[in-house]
N, CA, C and O of each residue as an XYZ file, in Angstrom:
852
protein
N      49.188    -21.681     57.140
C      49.672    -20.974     55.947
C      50.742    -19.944     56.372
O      50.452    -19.196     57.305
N      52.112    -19.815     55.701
C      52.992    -19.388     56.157
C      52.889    -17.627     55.502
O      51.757    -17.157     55.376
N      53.680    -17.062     55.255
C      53.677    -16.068     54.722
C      54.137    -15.825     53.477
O      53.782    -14.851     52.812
N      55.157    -16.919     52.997
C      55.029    -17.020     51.415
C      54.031    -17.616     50.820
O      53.624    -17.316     49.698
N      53.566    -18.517     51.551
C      51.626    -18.651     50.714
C      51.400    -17.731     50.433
O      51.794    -17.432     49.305
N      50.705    -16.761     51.151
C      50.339    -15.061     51.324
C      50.826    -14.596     49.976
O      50.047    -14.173     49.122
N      52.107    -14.681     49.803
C      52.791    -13.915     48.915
C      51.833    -14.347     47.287
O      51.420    -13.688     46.332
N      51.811    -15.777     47.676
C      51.978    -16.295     46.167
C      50.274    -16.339     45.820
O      49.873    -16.484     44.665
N      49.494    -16.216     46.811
C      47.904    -16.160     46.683
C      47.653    -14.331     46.045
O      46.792    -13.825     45.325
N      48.821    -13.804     46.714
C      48.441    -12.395     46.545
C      48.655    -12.398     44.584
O      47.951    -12.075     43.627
N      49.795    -12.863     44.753
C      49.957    -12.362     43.163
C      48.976    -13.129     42.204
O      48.590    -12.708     41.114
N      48.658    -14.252     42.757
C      47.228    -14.874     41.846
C      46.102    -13.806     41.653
O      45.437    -13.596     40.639
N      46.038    -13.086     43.054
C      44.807    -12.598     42.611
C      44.803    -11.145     42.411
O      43.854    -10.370     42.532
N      45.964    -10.914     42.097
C      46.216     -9.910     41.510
C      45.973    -10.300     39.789
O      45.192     -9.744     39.017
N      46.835    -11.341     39.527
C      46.453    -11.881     38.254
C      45.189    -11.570     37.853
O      44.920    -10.685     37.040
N      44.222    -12.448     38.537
C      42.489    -12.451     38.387
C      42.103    -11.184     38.373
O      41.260    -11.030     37.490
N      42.364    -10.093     39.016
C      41.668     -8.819     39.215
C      41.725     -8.061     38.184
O      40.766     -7.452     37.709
N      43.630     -8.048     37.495
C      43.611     -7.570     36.155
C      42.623     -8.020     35.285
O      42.126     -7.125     34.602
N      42.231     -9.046     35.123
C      41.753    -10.104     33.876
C      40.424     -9.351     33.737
O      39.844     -9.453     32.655
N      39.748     -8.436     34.929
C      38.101     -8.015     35.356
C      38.220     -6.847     34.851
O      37.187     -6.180     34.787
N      39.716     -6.145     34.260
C      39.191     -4.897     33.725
C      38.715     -4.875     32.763
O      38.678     -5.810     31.964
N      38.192     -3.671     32.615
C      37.528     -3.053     31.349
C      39.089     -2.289     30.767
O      39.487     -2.579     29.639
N      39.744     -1.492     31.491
C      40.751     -0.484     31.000
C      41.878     -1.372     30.578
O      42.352     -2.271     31.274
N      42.274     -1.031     29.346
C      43.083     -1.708     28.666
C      44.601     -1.857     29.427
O      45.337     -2.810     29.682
N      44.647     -0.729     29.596
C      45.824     -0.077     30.324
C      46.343     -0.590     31.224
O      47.431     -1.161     31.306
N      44.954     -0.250     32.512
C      45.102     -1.143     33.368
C      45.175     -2.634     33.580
O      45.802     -3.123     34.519
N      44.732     -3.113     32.976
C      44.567     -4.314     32.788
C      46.452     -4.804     32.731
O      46.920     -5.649     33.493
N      47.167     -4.157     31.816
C      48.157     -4.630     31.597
C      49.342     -4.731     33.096
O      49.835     -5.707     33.661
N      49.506     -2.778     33.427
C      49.935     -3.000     34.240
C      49.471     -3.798     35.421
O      50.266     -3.984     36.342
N      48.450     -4.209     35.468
C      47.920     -4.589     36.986
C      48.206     -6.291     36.925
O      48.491     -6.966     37.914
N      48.071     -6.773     35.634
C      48.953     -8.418     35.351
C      50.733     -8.284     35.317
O      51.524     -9.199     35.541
N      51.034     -6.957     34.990
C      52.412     -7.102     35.250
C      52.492     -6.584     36.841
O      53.268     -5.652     36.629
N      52.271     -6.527     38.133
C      52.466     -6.385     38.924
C      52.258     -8.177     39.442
O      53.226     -8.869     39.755
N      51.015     -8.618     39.442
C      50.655     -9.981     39.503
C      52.318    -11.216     38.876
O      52.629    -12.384     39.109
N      52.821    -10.298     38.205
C      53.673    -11.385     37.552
C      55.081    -11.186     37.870
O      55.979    -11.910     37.442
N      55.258    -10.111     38.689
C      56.403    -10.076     39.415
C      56.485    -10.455     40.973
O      57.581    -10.677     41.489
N      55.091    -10.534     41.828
C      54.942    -11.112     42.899
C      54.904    -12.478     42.576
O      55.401    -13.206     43.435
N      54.426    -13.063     41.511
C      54.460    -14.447     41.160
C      56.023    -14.736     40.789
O      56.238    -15.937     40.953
N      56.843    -14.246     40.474
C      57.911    -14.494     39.779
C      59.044    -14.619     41.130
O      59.757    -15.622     41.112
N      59.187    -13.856     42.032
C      59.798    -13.768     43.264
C      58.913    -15.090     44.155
O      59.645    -16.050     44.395
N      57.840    -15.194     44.521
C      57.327    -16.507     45.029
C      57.950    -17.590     44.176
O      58.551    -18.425     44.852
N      57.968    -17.845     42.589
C      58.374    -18.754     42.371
C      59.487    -19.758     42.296
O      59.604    -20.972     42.129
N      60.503    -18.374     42.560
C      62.189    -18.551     42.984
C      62.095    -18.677     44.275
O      63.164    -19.036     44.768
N      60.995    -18.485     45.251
C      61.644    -19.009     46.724
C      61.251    -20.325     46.924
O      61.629    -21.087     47.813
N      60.562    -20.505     46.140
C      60.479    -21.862     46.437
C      60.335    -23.023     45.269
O      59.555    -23.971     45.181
N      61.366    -22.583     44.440
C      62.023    -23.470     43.657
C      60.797    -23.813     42.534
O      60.574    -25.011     42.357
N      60.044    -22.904     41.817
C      59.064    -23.761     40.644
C      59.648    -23.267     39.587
O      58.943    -22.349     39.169
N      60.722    -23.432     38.843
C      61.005    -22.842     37.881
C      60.513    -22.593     36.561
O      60.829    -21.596     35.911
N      59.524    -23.742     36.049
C      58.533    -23.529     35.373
C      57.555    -22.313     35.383
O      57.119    -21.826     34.340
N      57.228    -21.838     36.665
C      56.345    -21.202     37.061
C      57.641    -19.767     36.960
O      57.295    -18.802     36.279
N      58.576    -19.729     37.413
C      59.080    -18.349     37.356
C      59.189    -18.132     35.587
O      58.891    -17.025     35.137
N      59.503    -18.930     34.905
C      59.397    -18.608     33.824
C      58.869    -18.366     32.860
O      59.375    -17.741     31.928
N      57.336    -18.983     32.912
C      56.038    -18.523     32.721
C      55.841    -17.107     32.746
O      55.820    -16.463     31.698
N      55.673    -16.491     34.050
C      55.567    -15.555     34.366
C      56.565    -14.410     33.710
O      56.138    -13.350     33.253
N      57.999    -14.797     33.735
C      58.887    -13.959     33.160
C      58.508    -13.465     31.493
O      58.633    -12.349     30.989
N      58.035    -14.669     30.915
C      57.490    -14.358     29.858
C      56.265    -13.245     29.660
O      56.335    -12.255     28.932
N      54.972    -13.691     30.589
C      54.150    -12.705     30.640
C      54.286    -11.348     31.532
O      53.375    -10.560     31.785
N      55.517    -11.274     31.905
C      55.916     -9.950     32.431
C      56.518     -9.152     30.872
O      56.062     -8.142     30.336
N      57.426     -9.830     30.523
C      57.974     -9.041     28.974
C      56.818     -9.060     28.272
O      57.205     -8.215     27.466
N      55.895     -9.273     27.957
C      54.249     -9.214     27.352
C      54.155     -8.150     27.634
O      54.181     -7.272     26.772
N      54.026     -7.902     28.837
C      52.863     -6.824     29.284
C      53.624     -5.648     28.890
O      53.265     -4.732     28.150
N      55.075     -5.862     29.683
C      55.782     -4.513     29.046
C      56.106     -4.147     27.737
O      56.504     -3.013     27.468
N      55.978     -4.941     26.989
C      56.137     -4.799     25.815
C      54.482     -4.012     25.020
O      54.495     -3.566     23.873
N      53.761     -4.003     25.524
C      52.276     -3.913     25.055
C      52.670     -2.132     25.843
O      52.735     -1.070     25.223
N      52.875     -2.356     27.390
C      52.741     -1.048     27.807
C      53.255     -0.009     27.237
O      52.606      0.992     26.934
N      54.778     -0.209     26.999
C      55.583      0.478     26.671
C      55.045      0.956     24.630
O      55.993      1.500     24.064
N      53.846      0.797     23.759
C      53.583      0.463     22.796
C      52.008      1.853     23.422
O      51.733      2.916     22.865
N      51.579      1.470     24.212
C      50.164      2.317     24.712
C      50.867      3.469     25.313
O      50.311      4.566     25.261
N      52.086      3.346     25.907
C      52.449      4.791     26.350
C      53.102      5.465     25.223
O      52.697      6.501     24.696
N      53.779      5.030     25.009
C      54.243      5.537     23.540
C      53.385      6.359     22.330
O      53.617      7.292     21.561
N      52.497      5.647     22.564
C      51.522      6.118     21.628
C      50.004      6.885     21.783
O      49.125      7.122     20.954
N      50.124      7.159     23.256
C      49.206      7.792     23.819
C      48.262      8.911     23.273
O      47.041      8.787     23.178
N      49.023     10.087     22.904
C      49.746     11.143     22.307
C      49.575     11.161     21.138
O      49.024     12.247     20.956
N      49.675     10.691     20.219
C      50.123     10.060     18.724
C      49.190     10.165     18.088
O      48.292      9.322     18.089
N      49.175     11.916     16.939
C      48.175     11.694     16.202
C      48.299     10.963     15.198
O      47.355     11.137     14.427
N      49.296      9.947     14.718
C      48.871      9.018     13.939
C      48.340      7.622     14.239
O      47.998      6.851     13.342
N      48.283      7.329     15.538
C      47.778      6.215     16.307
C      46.045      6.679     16.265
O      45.236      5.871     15.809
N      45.675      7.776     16.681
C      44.390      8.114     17.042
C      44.203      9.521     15.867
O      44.979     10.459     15.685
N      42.821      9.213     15.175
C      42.598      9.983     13.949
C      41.086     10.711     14.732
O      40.490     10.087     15.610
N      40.670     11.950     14.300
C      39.662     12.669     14.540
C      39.029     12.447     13.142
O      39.780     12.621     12.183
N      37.263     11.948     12.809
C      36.506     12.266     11.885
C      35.460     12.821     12.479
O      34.975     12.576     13.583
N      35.064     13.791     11.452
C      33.669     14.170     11.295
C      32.723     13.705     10.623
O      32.775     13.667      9.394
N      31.413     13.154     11.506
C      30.546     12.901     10.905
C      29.302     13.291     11.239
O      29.231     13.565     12.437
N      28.380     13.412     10.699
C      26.828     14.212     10.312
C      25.817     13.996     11.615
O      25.546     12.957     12.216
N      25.402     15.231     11.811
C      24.994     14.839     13.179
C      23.748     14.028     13.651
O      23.400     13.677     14.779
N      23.178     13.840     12.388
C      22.121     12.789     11.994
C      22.704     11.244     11.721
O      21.874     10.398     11.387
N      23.722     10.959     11.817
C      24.963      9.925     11.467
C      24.022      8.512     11.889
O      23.131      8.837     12.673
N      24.014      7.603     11.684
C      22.962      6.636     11.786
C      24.428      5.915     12.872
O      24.231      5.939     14.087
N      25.641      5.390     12.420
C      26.438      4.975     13.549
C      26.654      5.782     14.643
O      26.900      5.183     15.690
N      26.621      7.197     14.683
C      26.821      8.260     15.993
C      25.816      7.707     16.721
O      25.946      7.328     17.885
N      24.495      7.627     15.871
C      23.133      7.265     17.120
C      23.444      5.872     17.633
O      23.411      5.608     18.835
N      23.738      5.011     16.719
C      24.261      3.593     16.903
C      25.362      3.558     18.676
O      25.280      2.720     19.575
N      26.043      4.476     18.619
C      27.275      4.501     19.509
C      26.983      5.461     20.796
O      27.630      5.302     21.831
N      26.193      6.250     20.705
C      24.995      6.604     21.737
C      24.381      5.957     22.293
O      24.434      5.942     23.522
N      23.643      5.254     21.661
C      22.969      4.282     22.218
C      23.453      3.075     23.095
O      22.890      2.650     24.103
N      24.750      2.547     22.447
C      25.325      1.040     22.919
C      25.590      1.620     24.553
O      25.074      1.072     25.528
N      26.575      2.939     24.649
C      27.310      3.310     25.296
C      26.385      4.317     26.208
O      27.038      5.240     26.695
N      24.778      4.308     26.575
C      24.197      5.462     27.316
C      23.829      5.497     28.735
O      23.132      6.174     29.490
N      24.548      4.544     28.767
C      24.217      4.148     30.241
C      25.439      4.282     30.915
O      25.358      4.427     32.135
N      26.715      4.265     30.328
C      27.808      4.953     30.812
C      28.464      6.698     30.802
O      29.152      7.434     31.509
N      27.660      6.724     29.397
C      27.262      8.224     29.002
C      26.907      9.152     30.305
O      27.606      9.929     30.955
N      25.696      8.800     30.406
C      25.150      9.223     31.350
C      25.653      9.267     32.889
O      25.125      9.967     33.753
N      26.588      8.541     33.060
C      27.209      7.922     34.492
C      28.112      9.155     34.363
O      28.075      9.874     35.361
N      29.171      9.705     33.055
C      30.040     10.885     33.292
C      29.446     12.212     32.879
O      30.030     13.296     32.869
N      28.340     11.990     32.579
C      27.764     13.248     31.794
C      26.102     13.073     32.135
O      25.147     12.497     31.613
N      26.348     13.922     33.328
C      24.910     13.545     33.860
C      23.933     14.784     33.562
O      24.257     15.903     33.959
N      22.545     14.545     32.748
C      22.199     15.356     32.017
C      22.593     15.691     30.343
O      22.114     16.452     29.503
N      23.376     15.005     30.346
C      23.548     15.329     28.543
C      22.054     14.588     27.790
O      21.477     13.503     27.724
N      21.946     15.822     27.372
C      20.862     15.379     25.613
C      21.111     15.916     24.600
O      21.415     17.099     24.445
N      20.976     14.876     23.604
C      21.761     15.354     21.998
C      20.451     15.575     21.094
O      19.458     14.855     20.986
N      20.702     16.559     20.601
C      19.012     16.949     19.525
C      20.054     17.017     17.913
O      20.901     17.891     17.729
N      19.822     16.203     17.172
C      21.035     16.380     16.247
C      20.097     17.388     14.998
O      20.546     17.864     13.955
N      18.722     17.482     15.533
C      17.679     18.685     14.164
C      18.334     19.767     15.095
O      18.533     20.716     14.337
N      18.698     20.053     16.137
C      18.904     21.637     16.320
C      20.043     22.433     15.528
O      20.900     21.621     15.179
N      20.334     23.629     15.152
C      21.136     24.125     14.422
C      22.416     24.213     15.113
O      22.353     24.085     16.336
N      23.741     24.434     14.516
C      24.842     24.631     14.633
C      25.424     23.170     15.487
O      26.125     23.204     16.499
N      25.049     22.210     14.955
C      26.041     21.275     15.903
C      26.841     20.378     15.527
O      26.460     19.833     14.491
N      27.694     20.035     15.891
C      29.137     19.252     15.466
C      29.301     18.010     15.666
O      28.976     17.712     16.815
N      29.642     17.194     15.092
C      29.954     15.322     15.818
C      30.928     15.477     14.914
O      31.148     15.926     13.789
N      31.727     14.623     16.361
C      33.554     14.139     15.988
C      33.221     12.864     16.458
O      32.395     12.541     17.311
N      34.134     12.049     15.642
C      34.203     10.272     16.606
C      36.061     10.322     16.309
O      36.582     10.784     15.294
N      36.891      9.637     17.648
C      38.470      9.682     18.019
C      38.145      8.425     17.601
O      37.123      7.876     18.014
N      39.219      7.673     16.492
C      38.942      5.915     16.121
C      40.725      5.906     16.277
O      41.402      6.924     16.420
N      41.183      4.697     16.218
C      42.603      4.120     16.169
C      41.895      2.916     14.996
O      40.763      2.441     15.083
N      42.545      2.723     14.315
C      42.061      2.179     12.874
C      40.978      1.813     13.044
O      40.368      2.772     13.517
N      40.247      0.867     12.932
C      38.634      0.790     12.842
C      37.392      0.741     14.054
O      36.193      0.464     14.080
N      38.578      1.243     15.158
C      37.756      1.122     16.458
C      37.642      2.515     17.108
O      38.717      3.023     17.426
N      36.462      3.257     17.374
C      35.845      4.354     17.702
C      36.290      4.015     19.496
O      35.999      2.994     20.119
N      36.965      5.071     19.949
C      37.855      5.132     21.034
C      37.157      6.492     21.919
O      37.387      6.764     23.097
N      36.395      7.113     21.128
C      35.586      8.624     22.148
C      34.995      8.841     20.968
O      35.036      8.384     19.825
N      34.208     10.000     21.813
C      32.863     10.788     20.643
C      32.850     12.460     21.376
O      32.908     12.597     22.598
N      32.783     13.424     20.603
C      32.834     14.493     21.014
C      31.815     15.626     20.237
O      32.117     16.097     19.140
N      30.850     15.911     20.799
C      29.757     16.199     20.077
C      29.559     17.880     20.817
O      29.521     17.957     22.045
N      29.449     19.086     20.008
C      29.233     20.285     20.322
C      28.278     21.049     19.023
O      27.713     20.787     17.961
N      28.575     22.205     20.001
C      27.284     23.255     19.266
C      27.418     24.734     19.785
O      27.758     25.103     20.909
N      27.117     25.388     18.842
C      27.486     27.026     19.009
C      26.312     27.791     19.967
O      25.129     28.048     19.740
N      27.132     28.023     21.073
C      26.248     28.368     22.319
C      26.164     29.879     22.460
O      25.328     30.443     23.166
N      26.925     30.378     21.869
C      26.982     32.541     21.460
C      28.316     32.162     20.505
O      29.018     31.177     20.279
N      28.182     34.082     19.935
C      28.884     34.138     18.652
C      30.050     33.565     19.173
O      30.237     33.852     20.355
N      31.125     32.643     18.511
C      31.902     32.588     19.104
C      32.886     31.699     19.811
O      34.103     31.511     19.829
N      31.515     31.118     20.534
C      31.622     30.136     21.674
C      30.999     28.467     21.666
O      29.863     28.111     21.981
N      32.238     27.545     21.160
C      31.272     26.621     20.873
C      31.301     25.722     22.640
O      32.254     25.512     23.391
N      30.139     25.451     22.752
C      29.691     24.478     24.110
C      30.092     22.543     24.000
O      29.510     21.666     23.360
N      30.783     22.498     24.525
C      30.826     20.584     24.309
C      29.700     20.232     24.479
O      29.194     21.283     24.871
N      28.733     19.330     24.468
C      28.079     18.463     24.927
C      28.225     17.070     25.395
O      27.617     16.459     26.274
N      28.993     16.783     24.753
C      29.852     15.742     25.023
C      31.040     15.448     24.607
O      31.392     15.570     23.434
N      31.955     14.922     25.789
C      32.996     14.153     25.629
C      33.711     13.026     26.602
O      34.279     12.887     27.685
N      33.062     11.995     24.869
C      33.428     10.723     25.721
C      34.160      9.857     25.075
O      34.280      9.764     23.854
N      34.814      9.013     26.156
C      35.512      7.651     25.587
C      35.251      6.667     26.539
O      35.109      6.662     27.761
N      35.223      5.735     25.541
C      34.598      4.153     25.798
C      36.106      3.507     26.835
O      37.294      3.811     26.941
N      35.008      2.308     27.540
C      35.684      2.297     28.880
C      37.243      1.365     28.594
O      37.935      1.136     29.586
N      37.648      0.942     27.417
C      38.076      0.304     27.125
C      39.933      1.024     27.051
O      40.984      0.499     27.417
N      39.648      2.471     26.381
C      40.871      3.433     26.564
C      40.153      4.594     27.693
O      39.818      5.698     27.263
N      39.975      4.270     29.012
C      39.509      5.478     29.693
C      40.568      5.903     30.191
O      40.354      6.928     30.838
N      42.013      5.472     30.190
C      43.216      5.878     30.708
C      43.563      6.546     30.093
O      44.648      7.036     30.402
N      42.929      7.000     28.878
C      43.929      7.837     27.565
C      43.228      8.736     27.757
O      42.213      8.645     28.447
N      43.661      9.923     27.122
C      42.576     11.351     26.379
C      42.305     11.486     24.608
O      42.671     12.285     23.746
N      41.690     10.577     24.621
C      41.331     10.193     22.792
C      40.662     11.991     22.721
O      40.931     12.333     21.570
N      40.158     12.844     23.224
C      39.183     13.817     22.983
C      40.685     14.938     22.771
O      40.666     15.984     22.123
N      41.323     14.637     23.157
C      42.893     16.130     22.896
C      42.783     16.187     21.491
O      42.581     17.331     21.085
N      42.869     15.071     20.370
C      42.612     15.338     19.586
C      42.030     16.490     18.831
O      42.388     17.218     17.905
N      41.053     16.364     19.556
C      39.913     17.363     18.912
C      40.464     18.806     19.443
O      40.890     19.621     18.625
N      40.452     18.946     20.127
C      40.951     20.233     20.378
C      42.124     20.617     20.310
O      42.233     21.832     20.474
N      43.737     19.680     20.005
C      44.118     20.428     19.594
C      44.842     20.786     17.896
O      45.844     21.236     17.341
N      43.251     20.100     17.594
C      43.209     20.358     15.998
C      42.412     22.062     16.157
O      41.312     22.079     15.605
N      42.708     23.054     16.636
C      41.791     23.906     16.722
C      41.186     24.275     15.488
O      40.031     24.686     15.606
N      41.657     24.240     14.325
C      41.460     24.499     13.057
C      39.910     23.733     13.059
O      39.332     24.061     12.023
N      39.544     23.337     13.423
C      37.940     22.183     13.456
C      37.077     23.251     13.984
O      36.024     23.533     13.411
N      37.618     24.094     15.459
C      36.423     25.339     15.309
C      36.906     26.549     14.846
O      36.062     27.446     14.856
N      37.844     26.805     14.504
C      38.401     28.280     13.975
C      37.950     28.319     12.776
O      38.091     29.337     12.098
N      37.447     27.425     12.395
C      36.817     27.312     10.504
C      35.619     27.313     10.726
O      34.953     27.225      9.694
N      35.104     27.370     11.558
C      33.727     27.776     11.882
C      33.109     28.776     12.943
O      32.024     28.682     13.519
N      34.264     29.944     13.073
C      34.534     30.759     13.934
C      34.621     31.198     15.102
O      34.810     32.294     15.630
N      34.385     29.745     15.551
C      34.723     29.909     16.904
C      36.478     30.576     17.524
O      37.630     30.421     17.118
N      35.993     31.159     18.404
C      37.380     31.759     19.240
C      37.456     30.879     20.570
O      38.522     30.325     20.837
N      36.399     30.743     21.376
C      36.660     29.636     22.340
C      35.766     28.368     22.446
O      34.995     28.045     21.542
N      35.914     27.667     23.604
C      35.775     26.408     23.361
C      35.282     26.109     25.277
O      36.152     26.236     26.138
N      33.786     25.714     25.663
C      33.478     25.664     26.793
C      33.478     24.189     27.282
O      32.547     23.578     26.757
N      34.269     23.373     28.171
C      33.903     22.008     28.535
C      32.212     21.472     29.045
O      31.805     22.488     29.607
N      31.351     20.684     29.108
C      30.531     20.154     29.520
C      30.553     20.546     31.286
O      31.197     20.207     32.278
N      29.710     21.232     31.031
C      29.427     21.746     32.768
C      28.833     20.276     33.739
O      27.985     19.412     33.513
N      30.121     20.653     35.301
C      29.256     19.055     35.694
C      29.947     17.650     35.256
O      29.582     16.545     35.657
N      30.832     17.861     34.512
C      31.308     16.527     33.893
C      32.271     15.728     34.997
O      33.074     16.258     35.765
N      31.961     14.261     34.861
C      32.469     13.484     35.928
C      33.754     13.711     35.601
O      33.906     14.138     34.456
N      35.207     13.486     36.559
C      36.643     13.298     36.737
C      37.148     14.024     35.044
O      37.838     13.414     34.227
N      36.479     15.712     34.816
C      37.526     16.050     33.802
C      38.688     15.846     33.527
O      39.373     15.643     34.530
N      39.393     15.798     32.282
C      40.646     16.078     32.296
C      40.739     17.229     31.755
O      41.682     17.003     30.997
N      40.362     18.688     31.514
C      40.713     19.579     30.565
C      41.893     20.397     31.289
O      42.614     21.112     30.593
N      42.091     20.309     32.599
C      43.317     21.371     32.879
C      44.630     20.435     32.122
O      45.490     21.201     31.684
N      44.868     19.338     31.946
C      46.326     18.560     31.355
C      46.166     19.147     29.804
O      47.264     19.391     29.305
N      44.814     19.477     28.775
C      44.789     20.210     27.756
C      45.262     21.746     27.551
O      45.397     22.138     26.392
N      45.536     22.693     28.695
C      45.286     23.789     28.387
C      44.566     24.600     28.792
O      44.990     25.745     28.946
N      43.190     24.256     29.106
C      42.243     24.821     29.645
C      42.176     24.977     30.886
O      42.752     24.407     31.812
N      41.002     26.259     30.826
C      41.313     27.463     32.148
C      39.999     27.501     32.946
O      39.045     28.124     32.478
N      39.904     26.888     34.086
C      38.617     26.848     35.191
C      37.930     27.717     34.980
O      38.411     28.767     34.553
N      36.747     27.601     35.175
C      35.444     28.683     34.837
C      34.124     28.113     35.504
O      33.299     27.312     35.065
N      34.190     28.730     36.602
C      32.936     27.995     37.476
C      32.923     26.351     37.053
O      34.061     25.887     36.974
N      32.084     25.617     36.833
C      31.898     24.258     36.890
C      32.258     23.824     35.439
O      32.425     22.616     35.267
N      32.374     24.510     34.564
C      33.209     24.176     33.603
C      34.592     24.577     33.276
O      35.147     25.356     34.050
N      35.403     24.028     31.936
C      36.597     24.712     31.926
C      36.724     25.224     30.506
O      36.333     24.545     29.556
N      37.247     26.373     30.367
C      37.170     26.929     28.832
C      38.797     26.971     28.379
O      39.645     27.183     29.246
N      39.150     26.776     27.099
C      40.023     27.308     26.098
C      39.657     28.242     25.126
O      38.704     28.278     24.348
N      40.785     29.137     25.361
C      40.970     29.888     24.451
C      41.893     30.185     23.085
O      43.008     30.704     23.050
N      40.898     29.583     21.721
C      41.527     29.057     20.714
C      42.517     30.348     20.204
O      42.380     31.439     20.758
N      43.406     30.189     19.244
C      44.280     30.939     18.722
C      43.296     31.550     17.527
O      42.395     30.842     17.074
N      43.526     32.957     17.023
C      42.797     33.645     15.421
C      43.673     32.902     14.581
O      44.866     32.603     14.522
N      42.256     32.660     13.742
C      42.444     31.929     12.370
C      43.547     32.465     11.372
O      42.834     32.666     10.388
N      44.422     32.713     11.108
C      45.651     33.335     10.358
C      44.572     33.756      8.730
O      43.940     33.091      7.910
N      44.880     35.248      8.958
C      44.267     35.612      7.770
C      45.233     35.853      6.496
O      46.259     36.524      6.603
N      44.772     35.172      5.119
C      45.486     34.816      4.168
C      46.358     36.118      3.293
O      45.893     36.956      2.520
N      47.775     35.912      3.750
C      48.132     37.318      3.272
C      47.970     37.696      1.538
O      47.629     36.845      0.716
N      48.243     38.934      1.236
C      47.848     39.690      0.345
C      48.824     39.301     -0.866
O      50.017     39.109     -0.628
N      48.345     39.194     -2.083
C      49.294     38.651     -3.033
C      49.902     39.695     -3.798
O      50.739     39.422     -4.659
């Protein structure tokens, strides 16, 4: 086996490896890498069928990527609802997802009879993309308990949303906002937020009080 074999086995199984993700994301770029080692193997040795194949599923992928980066960001791509913390689908989506739950959030338990607590679900039209569930831990100060997203957008931050709708705790008076102590591979410093022993806190803006008529 020469060394353009090599070449052209590599980009196969690069192909295959994408195909095993879970991350959407990844998934894409990691078939468009597969399809440009395939695409250069296929011009050295003359399969033109095969380079063109590939050329096609290279403009795919970029075309998809360039559509997920774009829209990363995008609060009209990704919507924040609130729903009841007794929510029969929240428990539903707890449940499916608790065994990964648990893998980034080790120690989380949700009591949805205890007082003061919050459920958000991040959806992109009918598909629930994270869940972000808190509760008022002092005057003030609401505590995450969770924040998660399903493994499917784990490349994204579906949970920015939520926070930087701050208006979601400033209407319920919160002034700051504590991350999940302990939480696997945070992202809260790319939000804003400011290290604090094993968690990370923001500090929300005052609620604009309604001037005088």
């Amino acid at each position: 086996m020469n060394w353009l074999d090599l070449v052209g086995w590599a980009g196969s199984a690069v192909l295959v490896w994408s195909l095993l993700q879970s991350r959407i994301l990844r998934l894409r770029a990691l078939n468009l890498v597969g399809c440009f080692v395939l695409i250069g193997y296929n011009a050295a040795i003359e399969v033109w069928p095969g380079v063109g194949l590939n050329v096609v599923l290279a403009v795919i992928n970029i075309w998809y990527l360039r559509g997920m980066l774009a829209t990363r960001h995008d609060e009209k791509t990704y919507q924040v609802v609130e729903v009841g913390v007794g929510d029969q689908f929240l428990a539903h989506t707890l449940r499916v997802h608790a065994a990964d739950i648990a893998r980034f959030n080790p120690g989380f338990h949700w009591d949805p009879d205890a007082s003061g607590r919050s459920a958000f679900l991040v959806v992109t039209a009918d598909e629930v993309v994270g869940v972000v569930l808190s509760h008022a831990e002092a005057p003030g100060v609401a505590q995450i308990d969770l924040d998660y997203v399903t493994p499917k957008f784990r490349d994204f931050t579906p949970g920015e949303f939520v926070y930087r709708r701050s208006h979601l705790f400033t209407e319920r008076g919160f002034h700051r906002v504590v991350s999940p102590p302990r939480m696997v591979a945070p992202y809260y410093h790319r939000l804003g937020f400011r290290p604090d022993g094993d968690s990370y806190v923001l500090d929300l803006p005052a609620s604009p009080s309604p001037q005088s008529a």
